[in-house]
C-alpha positions in Angstrom: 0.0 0.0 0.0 1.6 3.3 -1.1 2.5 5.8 1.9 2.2 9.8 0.9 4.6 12.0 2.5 4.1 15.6 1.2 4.2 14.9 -2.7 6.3 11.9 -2.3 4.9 8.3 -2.3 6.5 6.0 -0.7 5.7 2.3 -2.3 7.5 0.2 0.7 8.5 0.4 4.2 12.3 1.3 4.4 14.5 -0.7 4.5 17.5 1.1 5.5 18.6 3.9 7.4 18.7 5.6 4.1 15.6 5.1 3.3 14.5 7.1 6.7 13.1 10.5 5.8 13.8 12.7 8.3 14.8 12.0 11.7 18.7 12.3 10.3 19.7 12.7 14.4 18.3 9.7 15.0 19.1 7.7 12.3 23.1 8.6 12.0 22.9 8.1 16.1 21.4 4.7 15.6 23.6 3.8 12.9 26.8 5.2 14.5 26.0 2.7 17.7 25.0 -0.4 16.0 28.2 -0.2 13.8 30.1 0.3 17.0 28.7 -2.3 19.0 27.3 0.4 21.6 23.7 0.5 21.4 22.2 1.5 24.2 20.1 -1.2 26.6 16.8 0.2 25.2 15.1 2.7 22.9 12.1 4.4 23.4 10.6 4.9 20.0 7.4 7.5 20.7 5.4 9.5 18.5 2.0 9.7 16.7 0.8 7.7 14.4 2.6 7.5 11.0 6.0 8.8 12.1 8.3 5.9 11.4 8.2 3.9 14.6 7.9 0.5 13.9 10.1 0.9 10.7 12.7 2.7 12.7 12.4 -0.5 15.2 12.3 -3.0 12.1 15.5 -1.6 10.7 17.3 -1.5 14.1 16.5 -4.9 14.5 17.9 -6.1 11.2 20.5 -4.5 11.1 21.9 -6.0 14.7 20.4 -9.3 13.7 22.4 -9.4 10.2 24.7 -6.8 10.4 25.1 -3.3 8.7 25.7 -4.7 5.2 23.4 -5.9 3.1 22.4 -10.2 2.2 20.4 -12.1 0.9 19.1 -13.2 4.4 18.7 -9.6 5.3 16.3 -8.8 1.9 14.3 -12.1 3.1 13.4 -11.1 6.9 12.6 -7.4 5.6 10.3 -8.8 2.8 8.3 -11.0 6.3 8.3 -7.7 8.6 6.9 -5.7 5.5 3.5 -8.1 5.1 
């Protein structure tokens, strides 16, 4: 189902942290820390409806789960959390 943001439509849920729009703080924080090994404990991801919350949390987990770089492995499990 196709997401509008402003004139832009989205097709997909991101899959990467480039594929975040916005939120650049949070996104180059969250990448710096999962590339370093130094995430913190737990994240509070809060907001209304239709920010980016459950991708945000999606990507995070990915991305510690099968690393920064992208695989085969990595396409699969996004292709199940985007059903």
């Amino acid at each position: 189902m196709p997401i509008v943001y402003g004139e832009e439509v989205i097709m997909d849920r991101p899959y990467d942290f480039n594929d975040i729009i916005g939120h650049s703080w949070l996104t180059q924080f969250i990448r710096d820390n999962v590339a370093k090994g130094t995430l913190p404990h737990f994240l509070i991801l809060e907001g209304a409806e239709g920010l980016g919350k459950t991708s945000m949390a999606d990507i995070i987990a990915l991305n510690l789960v099968y690393g920064m770089e992208d695989s085969e492995d990595k396409r699969a499990a996004h292709a199940v959390l985007a059903e």
